[in-house]
C-alpha positions in Angstrom: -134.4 -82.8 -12.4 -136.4 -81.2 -15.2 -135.3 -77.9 -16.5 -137.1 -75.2 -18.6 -135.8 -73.0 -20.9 -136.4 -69.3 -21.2 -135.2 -66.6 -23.5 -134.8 -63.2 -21.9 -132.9 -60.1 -22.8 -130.6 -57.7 -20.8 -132.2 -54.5 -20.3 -129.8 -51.2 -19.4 -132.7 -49.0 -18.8 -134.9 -48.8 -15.6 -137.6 -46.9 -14.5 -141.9 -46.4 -14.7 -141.4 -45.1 -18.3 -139.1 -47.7 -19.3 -141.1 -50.9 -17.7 -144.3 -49.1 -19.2 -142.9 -49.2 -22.7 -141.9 -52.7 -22.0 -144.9 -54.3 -20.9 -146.5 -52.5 -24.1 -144.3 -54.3 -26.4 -145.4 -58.1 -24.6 -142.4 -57.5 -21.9 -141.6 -57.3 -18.8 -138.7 -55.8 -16.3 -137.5 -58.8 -14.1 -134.1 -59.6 -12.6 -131.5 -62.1 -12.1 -129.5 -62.5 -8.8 -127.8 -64.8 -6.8 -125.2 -64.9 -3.9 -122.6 -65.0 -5.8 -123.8 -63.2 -8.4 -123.9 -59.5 -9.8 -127.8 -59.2 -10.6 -128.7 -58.4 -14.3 -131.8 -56.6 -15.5 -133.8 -58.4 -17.8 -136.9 -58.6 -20.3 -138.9 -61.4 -20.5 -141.4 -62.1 -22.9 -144.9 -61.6 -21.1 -146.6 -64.5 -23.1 -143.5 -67.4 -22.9 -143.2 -66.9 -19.3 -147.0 -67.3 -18.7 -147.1 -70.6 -21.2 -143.7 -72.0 -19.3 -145.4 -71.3 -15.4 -148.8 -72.8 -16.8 -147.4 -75.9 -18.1 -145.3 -76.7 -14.8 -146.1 -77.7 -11.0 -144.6 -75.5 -8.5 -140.3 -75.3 -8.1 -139.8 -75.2 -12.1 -136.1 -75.3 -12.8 -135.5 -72.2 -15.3 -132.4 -72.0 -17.4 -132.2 -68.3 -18.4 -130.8 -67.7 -22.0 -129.7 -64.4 -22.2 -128.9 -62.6 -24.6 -126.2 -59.7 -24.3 -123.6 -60.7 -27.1 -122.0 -63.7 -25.1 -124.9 -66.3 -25.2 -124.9 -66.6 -21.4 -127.0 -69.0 -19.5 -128.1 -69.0 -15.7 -129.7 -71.5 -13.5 -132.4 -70.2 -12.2 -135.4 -70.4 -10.3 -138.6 -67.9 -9.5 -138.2 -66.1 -6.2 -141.1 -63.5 -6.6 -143.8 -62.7 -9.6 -145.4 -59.3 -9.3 -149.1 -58.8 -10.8 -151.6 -56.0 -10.8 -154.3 -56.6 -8.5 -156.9 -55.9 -10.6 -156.4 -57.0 -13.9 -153.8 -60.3 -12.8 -151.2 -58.9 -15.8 -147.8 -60.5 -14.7 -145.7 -56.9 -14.1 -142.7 -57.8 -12.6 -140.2 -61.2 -11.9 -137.1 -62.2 -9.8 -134.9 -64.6 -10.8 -132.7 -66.5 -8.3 -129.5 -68.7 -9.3 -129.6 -72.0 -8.2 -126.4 -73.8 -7.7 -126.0 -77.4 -7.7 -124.0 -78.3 -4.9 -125.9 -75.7 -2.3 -128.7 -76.8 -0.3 -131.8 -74.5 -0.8 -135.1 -74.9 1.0 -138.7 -75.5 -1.0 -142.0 -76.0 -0.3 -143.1 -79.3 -2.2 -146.7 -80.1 -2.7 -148.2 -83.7 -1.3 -150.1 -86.1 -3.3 -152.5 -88.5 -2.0 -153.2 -92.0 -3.3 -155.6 -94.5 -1.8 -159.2 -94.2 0.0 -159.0 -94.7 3.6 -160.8 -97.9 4.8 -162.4 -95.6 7.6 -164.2 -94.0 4.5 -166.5 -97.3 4.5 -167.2 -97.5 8.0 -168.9 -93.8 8.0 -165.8 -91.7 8.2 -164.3 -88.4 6.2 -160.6 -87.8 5.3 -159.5 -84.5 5.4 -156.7 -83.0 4.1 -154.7 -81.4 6.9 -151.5 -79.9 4.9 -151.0 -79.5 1.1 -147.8 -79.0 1.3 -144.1 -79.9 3.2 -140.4 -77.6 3.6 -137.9 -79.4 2.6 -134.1 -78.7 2.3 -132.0 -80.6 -0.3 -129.7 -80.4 -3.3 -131.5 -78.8 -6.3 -130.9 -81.9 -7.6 -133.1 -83.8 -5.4 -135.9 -81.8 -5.7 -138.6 -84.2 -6.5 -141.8 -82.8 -8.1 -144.1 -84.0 -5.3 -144.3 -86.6 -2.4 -146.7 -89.3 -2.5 -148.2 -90.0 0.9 -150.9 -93.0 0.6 -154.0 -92.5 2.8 -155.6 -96.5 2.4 -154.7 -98.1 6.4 -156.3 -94.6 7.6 -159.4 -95.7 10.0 -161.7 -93.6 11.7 -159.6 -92.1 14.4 -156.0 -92.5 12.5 -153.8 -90.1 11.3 -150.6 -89.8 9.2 -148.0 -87.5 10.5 -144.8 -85.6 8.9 -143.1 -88.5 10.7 -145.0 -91.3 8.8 -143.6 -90.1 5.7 -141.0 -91.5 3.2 -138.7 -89.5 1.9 -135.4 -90.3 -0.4 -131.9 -90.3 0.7 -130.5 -86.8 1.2 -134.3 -84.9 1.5 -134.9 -83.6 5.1 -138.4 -82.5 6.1 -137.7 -78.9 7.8 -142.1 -79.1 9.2 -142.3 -80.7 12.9 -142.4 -84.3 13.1 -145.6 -84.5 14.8 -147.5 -82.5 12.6 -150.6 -84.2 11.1 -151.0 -84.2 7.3 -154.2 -86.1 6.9 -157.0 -87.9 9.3 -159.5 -89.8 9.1 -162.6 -88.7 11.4 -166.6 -89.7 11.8 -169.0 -87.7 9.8 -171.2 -85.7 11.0 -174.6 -87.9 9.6 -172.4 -90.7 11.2 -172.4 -89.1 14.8 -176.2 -87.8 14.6 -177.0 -91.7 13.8 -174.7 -92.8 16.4 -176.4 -90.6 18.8 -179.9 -91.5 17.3 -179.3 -95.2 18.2 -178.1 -94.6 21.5 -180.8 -92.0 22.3 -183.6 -94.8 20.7 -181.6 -97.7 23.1 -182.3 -96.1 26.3 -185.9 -95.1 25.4 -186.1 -98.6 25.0 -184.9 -99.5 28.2 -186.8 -96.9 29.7 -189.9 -99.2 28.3 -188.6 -102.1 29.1 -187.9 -101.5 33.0 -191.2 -100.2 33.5 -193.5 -102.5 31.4 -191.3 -104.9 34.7 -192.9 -102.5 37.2 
């Protein structure tokens, strides 16, 4: 697994005056905590945390270098981010510790590969979840799940069941649930229903040219 490194600073004094002073310097409050943990107040630079979240997918893998005199590190991961409504300034963050041999849950993001041969015979994928639950070792974690899309035909689906997964991952969404399908256009079905409708007017000739 890929980890990230972040510089942060214990902080021993809380409060709207303190964070405001903070956040004027290019910091912000956050917090470490875990459950085995005591939680520590931090401050994290506003601008390294924005460049580290912007240059990862979802579920990065934070190391936490803090710096209180003993050079401590923590394993951590982002629990909760904070922002202003208005302006999107980053205001607040929770850190929480991620230990190697404990089974956390995540949400990891699907990609597709592969256009659907029902795409040539008139018909439209669409994208039916973005995202699965799984539980696994931190260690595990992979950065996505490929799920290819190519045998889909007008009609077909691909379900949380139909996916591949790697030893020791468990998918926590129902097995029946439908991630993609492939299903007839709506130009396709006005044609469709053109054709037909232009068929029986021909019959409709044709029977009584006979009478």
């Amino acid at each position: 697994m890929e980890v990230s490194e972040l510089n942060v600073h214990v902080r021993n004094q809380s409060g709207k005056g303190h964070s405001r002073r903070l956040r004027i310097k290019g910091f912000i409050p956050a917090v470490f905590y875990g459950p085995k943990s005591e939680s520590i107040q931090l401050a994290v630079n506003t601008s390294e945390l924005i460049k580290l979240l912007k240059s990862k997918e979802e579920n990065v893998f934070i190391k936490l270098l803090i710096d209180d005199g003993k050079n401590m590190e923590k394993l951590s991961m982002i629990k909760e981010i904070q922002t202003d409504p208005l302006t999107k300034r980053l205001l607040h963050a929770d850190f929480y510790e991620i230990r190697m041999d404990k089974m956390i849950t995540f949400d990891i993001p699907i990609h597709f590969i592969g256009e659907p041969v029902g795409i040539d015979n008139g018909g439209e994928l669409h994208h039916l979840k973005r995202d699965v639950k799984v539980s696994c070792l931190p260690g595990k974690l992979p950065a996505f799940i490929e799920v290819d899309v190519s045998s889909l035909d007008i009609g077909d689906a691909i379900r949380v069941q139909d996916v591949k997964i790697d030893e020791g991952i468990t998918i926590l969404d129902p097995e029946d649930a439908p991630i993609a399908t492939v299903s007839t256009t709506r130009v396709t079905r006005e044609g469709e229903e053109a054709e037909g409708a232009e068929t029986a007017a021909a019959k409709v000739d044709e029977e009584a040219k006979e009478e």
